[in-house]
BALOBA-1460 file (C-alpha; in Angstrom, 3 decimals):
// residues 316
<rec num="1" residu="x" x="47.694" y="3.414" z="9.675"/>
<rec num="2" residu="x" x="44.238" y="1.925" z="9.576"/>
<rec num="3" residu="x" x="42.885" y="0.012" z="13.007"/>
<rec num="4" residu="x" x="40.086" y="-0.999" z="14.349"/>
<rec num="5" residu="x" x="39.717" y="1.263" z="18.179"/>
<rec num="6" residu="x" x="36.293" y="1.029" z="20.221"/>
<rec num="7" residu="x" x="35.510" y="4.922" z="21.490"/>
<rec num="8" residu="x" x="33.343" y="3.791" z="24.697"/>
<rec num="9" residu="x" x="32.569" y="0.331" z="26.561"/>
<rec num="10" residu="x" x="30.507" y="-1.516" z="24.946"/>
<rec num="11" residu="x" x="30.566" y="-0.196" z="21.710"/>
<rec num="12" residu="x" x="30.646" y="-1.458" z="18.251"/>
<rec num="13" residu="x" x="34.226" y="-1.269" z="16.736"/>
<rec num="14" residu="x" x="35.067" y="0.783" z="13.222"/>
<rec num="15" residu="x" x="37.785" y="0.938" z="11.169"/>
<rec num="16" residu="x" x="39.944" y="4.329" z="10.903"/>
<rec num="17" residu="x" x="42.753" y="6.023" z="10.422"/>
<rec num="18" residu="x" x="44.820" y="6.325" z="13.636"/>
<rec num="19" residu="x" x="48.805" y="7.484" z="14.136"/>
<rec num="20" residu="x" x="50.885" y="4.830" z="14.342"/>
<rec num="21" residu="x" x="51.962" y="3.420" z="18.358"/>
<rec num="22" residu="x" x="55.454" y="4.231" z="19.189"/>
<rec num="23" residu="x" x="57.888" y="1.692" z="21.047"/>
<rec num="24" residu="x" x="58.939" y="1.999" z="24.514"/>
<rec num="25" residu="x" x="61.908" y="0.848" z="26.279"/>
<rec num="26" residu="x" x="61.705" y="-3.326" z="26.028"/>
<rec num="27" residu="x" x="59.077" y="-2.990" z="23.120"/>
<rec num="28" residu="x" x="58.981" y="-4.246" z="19.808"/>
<rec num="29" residu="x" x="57.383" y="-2.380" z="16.901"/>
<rec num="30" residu="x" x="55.474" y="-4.926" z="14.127"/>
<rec num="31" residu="x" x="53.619" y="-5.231" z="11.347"/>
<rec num="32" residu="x" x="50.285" y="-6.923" z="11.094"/>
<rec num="33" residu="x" x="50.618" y="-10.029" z="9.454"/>
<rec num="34" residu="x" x="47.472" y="-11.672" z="10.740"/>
<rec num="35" residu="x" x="45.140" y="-11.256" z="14.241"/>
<rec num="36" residu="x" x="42.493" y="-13.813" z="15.010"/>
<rec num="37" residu="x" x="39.105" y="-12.691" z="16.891"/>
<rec num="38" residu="x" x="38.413" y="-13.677" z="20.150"/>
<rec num="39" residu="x" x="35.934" y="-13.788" z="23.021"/>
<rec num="40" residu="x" x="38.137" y="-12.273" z="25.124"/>
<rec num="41" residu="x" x="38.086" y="-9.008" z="22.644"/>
<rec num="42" residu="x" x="34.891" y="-8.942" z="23.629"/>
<rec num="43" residu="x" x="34.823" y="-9.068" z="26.929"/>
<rec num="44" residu="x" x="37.552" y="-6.386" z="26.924"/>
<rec num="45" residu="x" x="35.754" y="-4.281" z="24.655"/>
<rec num="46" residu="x" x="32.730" y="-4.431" z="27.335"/>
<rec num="47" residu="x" x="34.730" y="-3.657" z="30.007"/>
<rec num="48" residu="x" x="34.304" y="-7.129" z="31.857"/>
<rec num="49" residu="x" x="37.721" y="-8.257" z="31.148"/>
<rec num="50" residu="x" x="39.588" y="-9.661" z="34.468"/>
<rec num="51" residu="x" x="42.884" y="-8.097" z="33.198"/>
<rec num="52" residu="x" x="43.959" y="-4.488" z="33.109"/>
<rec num="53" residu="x" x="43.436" y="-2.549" z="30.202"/>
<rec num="54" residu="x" x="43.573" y="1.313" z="29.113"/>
<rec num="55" residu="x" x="40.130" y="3.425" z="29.244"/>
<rec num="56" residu="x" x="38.667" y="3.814" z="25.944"/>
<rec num="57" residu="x" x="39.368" y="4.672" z="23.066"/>
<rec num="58" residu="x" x="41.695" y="2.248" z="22.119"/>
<rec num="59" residu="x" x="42.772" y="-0.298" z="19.437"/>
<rec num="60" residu="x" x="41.401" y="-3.696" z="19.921"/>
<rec num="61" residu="x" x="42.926" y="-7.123" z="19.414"/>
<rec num="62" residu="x" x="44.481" y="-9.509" z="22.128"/>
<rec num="63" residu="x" x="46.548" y="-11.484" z="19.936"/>
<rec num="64" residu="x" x="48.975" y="-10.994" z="16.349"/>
<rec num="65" residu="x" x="51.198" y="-12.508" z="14.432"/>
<rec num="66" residu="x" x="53.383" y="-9.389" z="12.892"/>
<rec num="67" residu="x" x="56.828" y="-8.712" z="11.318"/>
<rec num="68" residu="x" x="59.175" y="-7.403" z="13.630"/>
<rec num="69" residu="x" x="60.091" y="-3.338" z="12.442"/>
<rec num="70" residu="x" x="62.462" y="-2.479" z="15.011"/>
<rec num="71" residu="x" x="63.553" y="-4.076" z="18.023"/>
<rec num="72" residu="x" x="66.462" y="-4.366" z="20.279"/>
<rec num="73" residu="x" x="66.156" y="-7.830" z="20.868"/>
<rec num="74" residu="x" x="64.931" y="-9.579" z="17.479"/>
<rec num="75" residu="x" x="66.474" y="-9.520" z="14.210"/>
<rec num="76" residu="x" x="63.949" y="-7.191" z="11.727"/>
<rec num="77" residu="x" x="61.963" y="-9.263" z="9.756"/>
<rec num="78" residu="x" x="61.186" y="-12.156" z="11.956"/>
<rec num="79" residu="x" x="58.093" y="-13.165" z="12.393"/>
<rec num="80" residu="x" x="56.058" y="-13.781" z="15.459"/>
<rec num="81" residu="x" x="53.148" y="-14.672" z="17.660"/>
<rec num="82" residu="x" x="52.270" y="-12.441" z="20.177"/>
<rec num="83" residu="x" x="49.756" y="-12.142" z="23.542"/>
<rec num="84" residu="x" x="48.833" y="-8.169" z="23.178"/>
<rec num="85" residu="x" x="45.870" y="-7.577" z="25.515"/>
<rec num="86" residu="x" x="45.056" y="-4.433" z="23.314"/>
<rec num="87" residu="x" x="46.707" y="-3.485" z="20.105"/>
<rec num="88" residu="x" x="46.367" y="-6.385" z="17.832"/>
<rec num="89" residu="x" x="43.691" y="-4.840" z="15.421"/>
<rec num="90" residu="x" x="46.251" y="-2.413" z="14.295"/>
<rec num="91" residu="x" x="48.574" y="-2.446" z="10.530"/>
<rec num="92" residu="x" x="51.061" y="-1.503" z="12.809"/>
<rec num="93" residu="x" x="51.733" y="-2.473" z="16.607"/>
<rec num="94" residu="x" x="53.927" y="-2.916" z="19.428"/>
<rec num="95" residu="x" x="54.493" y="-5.934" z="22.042"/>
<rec num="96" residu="x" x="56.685" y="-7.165" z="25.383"/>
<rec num="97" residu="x" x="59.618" y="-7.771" z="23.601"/>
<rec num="98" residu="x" x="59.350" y="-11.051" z="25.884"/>
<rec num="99" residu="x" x="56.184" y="-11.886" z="24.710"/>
<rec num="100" residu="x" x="57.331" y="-12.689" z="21.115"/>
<rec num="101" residu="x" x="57.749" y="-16.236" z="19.613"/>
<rec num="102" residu="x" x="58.996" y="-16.892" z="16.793"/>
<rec num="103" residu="x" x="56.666" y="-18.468" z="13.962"/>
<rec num="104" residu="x" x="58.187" y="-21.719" z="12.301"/>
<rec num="105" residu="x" x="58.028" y="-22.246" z="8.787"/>
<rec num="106" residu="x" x="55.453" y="-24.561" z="7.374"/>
<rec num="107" residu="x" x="52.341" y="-22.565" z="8.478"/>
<rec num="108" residu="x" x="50.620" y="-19.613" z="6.941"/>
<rec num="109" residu="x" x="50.004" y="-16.249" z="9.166"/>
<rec num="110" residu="x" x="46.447" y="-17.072" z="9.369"/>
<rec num="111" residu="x" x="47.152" y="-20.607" z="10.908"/>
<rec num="112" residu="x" x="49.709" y="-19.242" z="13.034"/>
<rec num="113" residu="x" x="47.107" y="-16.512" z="14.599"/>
<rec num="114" residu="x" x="44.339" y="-18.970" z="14.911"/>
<rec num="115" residu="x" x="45.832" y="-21.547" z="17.161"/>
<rec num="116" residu="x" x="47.586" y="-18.986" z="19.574"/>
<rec num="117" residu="x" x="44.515" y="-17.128" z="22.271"/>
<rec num="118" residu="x" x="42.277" y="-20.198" z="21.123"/>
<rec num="119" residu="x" x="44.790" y="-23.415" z="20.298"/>
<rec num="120" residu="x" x="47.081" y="-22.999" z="23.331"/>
<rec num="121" residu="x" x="43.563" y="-22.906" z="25.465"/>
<rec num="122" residu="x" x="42.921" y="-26.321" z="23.897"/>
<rec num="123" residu="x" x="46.383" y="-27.671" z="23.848"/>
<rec num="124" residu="x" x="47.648" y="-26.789" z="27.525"/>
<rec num="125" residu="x" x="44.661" y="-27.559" z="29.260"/>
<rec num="126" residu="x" x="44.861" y="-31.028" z="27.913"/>
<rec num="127" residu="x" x="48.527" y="-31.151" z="28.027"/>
<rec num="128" residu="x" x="50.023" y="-28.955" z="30.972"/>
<rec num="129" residu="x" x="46.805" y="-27.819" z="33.263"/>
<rec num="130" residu="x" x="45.505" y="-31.302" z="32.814"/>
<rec num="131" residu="x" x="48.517" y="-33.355" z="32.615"/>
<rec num="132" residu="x" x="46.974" y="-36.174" z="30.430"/>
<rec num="133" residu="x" x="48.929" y="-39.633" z="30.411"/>
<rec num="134" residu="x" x="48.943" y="-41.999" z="27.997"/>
<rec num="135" residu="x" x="45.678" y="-44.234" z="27.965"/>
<rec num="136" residu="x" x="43.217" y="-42.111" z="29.710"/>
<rec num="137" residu="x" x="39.753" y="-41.152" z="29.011"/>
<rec num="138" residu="x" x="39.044" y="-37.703" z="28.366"/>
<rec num="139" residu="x" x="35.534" y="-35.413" z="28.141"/>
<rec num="140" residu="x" x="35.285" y="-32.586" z="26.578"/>
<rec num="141" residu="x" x="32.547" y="-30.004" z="27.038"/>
<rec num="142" residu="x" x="32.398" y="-27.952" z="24.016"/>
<rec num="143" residu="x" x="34.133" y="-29.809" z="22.002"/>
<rec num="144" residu="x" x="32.366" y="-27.935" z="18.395"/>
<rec num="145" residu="x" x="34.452" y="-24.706" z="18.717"/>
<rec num="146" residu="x" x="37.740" y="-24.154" z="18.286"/>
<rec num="147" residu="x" x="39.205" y="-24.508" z="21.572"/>
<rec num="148" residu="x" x="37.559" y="-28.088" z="22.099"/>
<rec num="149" residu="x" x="38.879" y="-28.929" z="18.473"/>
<rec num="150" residu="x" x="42.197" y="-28.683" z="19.754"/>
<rec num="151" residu="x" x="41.935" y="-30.497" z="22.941"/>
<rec num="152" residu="x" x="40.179" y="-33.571" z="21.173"/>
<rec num="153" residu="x" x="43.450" y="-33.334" z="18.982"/>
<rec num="154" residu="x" x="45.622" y="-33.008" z="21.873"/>
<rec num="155" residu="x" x="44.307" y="-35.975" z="23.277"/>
<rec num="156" residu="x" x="44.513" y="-37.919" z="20.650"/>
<rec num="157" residu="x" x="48.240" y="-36.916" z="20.118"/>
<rec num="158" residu="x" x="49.062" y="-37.598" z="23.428"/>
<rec num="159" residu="x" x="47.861" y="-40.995" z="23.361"/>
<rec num="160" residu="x" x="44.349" y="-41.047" z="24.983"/>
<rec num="161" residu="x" x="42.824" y="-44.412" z="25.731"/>
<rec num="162" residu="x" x="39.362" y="-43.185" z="24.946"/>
<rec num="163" residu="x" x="38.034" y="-39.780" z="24.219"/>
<rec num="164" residu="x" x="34.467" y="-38.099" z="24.265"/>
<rec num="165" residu="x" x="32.957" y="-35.420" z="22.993"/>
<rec num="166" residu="x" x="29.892" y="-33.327" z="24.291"/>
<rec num="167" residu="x" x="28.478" y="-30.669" z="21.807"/>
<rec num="168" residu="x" x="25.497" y="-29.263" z="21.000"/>
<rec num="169" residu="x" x="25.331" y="-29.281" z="17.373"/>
<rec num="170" residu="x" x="25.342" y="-32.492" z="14.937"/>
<rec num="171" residu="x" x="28.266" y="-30.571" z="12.868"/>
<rec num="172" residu="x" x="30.460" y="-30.061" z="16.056"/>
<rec num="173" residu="x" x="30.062" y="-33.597" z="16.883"/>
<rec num="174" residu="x" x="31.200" y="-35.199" z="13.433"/>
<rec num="175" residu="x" x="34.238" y="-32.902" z="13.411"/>
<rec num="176" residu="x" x="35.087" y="-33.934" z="16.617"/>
<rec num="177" residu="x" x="34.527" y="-37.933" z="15.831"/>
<rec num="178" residu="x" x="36.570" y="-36.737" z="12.273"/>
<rec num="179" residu="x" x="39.579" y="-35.412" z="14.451"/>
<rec num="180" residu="x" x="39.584" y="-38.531" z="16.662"/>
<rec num="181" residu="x" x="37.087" y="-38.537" z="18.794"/>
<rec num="182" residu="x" x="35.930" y="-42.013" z="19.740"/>
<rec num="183" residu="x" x="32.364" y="-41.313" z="21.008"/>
<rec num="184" residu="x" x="30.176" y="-38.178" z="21.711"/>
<rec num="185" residu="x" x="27.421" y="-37.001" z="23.926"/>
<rec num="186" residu="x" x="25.189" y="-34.637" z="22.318"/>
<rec num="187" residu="x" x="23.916" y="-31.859" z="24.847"/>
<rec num="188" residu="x" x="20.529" y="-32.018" z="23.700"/>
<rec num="189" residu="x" x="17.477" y="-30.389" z="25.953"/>
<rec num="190" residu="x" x="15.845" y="-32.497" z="28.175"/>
<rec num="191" residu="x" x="18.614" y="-34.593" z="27.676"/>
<rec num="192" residu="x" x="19.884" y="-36.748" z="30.775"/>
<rec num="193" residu="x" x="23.602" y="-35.932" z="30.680"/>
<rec num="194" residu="x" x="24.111" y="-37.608" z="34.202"/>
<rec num="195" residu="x" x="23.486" y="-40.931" z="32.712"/>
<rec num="196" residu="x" x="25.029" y="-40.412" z="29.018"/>
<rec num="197" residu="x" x="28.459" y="-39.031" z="30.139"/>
<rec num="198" residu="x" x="28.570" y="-41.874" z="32.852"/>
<rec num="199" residu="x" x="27.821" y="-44.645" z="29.416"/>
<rec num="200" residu="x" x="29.788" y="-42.816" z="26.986"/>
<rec num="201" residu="x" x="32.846" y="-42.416" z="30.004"/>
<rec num="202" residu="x" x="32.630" y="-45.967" z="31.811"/>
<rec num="203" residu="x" x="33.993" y="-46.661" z="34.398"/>
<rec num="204" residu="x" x="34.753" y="-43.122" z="34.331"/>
<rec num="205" residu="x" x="36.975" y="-40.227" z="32.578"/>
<rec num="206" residu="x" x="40.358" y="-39.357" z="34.178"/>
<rec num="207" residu="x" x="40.338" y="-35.989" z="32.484"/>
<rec num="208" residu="x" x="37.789" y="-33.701" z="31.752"/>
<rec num="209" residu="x" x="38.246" y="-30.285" z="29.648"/>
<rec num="210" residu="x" x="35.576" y="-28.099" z="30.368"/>
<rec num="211" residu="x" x="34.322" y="-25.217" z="28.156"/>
<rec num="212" residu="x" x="30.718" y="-24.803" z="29.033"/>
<rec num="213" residu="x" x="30.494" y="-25.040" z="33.323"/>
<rec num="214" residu="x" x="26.986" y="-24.800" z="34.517"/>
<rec num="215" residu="x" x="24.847" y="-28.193" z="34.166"/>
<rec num="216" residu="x" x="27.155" y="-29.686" z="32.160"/>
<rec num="217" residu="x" x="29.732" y="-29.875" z="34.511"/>
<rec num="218" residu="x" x="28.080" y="-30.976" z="37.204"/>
<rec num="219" residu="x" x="26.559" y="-33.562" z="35.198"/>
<rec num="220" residu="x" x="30.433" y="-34.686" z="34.235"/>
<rec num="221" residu="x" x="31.071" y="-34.857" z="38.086"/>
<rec num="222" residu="x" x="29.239" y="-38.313" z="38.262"/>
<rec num="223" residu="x" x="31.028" y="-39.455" z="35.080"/>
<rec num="224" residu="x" x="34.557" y="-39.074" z="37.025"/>
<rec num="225" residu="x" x="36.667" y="-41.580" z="38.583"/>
<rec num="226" residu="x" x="38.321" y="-40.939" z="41.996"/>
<rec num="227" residu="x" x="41.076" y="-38.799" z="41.785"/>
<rec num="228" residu="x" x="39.717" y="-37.327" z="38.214"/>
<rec num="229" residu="x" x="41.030" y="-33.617" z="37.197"/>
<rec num="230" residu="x" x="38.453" y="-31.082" z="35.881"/>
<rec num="231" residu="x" x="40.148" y="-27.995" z="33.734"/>
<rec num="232" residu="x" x="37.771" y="-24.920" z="33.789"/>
<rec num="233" residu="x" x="38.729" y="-22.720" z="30.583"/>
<rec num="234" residu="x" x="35.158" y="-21.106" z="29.791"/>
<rec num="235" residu="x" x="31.766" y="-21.062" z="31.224"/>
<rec num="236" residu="x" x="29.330" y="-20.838" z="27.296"/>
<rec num="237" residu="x" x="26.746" y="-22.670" z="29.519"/>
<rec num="238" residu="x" x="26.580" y="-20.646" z="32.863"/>
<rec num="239" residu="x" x="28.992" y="-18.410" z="34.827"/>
<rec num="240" residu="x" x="27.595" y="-20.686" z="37.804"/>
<rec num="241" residu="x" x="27.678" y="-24.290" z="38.713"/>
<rec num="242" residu="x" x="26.196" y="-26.271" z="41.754"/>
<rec num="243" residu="x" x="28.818" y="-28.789" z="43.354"/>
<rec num="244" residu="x" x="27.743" y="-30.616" z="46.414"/>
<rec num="245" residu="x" x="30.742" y="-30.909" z="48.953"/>
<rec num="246" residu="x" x="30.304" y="-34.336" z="49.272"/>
<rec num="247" residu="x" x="31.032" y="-35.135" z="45.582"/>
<rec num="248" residu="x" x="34.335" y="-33.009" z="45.565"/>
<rec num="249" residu="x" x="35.712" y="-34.901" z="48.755"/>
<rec num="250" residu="x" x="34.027" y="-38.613" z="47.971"/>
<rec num="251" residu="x" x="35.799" y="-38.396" z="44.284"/>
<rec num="252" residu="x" x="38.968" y="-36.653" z="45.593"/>
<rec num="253" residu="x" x="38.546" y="-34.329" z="42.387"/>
<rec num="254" residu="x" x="41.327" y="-31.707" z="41.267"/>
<rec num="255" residu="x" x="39.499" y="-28.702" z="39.881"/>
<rec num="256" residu="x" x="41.386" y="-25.792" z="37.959"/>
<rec num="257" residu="x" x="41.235" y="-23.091" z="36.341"/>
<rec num="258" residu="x" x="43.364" y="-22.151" z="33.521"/>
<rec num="259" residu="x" x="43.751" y="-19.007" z="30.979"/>
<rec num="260" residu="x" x="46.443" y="-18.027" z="28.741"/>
<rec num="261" residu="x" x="46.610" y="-14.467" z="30.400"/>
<rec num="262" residu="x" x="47.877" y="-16.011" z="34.043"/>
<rec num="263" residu="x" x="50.462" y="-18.534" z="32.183"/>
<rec num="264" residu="x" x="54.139" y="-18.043" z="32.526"/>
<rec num="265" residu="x" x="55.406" y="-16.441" z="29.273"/>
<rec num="266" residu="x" x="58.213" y="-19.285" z="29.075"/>
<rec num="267" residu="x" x="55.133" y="-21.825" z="29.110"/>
<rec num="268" residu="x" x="52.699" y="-19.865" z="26.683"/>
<rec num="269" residu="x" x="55.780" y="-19.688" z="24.573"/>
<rec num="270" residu="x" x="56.586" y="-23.775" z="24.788"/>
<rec num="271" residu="x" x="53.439" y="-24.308" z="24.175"/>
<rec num="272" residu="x" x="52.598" y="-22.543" z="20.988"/>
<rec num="273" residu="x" x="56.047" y="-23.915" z="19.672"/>
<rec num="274" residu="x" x="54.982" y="-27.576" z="20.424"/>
<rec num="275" residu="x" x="51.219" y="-26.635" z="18.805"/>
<rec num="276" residu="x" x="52.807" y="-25.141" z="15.911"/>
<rec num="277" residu="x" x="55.104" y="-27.903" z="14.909"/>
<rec num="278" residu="x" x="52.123" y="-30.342" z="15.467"/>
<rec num="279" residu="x" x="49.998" y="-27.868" z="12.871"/>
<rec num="280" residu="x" x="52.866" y="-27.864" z="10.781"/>
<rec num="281" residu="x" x="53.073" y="-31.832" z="10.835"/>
<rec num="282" residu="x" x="49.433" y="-32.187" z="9.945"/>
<rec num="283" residu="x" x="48.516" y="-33.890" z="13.470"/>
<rec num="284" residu="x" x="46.692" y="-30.845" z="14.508"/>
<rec num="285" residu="x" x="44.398" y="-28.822" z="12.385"/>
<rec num="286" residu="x" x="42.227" y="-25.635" z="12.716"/>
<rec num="287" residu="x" x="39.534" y="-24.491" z="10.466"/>
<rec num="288" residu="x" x="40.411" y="-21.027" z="9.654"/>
<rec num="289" residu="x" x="38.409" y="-18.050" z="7.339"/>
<rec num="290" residu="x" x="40.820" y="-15.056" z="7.032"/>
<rec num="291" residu="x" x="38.627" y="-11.873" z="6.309"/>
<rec num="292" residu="x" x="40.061" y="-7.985" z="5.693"/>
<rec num="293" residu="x" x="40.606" y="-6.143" z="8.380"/>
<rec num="294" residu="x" x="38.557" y="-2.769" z="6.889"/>
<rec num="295" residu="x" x="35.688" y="-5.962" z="7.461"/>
<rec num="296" residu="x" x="36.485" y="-6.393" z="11.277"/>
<rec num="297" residu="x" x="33.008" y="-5.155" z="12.673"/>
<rec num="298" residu="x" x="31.311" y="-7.825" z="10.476"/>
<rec num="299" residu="x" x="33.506" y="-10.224" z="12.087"/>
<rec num="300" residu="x" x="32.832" y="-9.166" z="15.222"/>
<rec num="301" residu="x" x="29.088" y="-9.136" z="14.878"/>
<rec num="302" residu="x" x="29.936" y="-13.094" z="13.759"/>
<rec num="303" residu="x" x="32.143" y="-13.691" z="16.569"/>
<rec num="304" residu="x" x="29.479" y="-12.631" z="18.848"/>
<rec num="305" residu="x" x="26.921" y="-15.027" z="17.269"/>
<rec num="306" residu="x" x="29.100" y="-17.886" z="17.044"/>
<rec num="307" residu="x" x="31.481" y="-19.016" z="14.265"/>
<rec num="308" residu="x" x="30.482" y="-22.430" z="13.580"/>
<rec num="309" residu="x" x="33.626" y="-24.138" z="14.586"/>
<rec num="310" residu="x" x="36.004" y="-21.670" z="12.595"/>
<rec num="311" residu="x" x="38.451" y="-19.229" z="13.935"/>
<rec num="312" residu="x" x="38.470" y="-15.635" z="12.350"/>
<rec num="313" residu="x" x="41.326" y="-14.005" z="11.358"/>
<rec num="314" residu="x" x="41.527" y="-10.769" z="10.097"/>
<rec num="315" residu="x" x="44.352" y="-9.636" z="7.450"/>
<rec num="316" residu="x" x="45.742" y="-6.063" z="6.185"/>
């Protein structure tokens, strides 16, 4: 089978011809249907992933939706969604026979791969990590990529009051106003975000989703209203962020963290079911450009430079 392995950390990934995996007791052997890119493939790739994975060289790809081959739990032929770690960039793979769901009709393969890693990010830390209720205002800190796409949406769906978006480019702001964004912030150098996301927020967000970290969060701090939650699910603008103790106590704020590799399967699973029938009704939508997957180190080299807003999914 062709896949796409990495020889050493660090290095770029190629395209060759590899001996298909085997399955192992409470496995499930697929078939590549679709596998979206990820910047968690590279940080796994580098070696600075948080999770455990095998030494090099191995097949890439954290994510993939794939026909099931042979398993002892699901019926040949279904197709699912799966969280892989390592494995995904393969024609052929295997999965946690747990860690299957079950795609439902109405969306394509590409869809379905785009809004697992990236869409559940953006739908359950609006919806579970942050608990949004009907009427609240909600920030967003990112909100031009993918993941921030899908928690404006998720806000929206859930019935927020008021929602902002912070981004740094002109076309991540429109498509955030165009998938119901009410105002934005744009995070502009020189810029005094203190000020605009306490204006664009009055009297103050309930909620705030928070891609970037760094000065961008601790601008949102003074934004907040007592009791406000903050959901930390990247950190594009920093891996560090200054917050005075007397802010955290004074506003009572709830900070936490949240990635799809420390959810409960039973949750990741909900999740993506809810998301997908919300893709499938048209409430939710995710730009998506499907490339081969003998072009997967040109997508990488794009992934690693930004997509623009799009997710990339790679076919056989």
């Amino acid at each position: 089978m062709r896949a796409v392995r990495i020889s050493g950390w660090g290095q770029t990934p190629v395209v060759e011809e590899c001996p298909p995996p085997a399955r192992g007791p409470g496995e499930a052997l697929l078939r590549l249907r679709a596998t979206s890119i990820n910047p968690v493939d590279l940080a796994i790739a580098s070696g600075r992933f948080y999770g455990e994975t095998p030494d090099p060289p191995f097949v890439i790809g954290a994510e993939a939706v794939g026909e099931v081959v042979e398993s002892d739990r699901w019926p040949a032929g279904t197709r699912a969604w799966c969280l892989t770690t390592t494995g995904g960039f393969g024609e052929v793979f295997v999965a946690r026979e747990e860690a299957l769901v079950p795609v439902p009709d109405g969306i394509s393969d590409e869809v379905a791969a785009a809004i697992g890693i990236a869409g559940l990010a953006g739908w359950m830390s609006v919806v579970d990590r942050g608990g949004v209720q009907a009427g609240e205002t909600v920030l967003v800190l990112g909100a031009s990529g993918v993941v921030g796409q899908v928690a404006v949406q998720a806000a929206r769906v859930r019935g927020a009051g008021r929602i902002v978006a912070a981004a740094r480019t002109k076309e991540g702001l429109e498509r955030a106003l165009s998938l119901g964004a009410h105002w934005f912030v744009a995070l502009e150098d020189g810029a005094d975000l203190a000020v605009e996301f306490r204006d664009a927020c009055a009297p103050g967000a309930d909620l705030v989703i928070d891609m970037l970290w760094g000065a961008p969060l601790q601008a949102a701090l003074g934004a907040a209203r007592q009791r406000a939650r903050f959901v930390q699910v990247g950190n594009a603008a920093g891996a560090t962020a200054t917050i005075t103790g007397g802010a955290l106590r004074g506003g009572r704020f709830d900070i936490r963290g949240f990635s799809v590799f420390t959810e409960r399967r039973e949750d990741l699973a909900r999740a993506y079911r809810e998301l997908a029938d919300a893709v499938a009704g048209g409430a939710v939508s995710v730009q998506v450009e499907a490339l081969p997957l003998a072009e997967a180190p040109i997508a990488w080299a794009r992934q690693a430079g930004g997509t623009a807003g799009r997710k990339l999914v790679l076919v056989p």
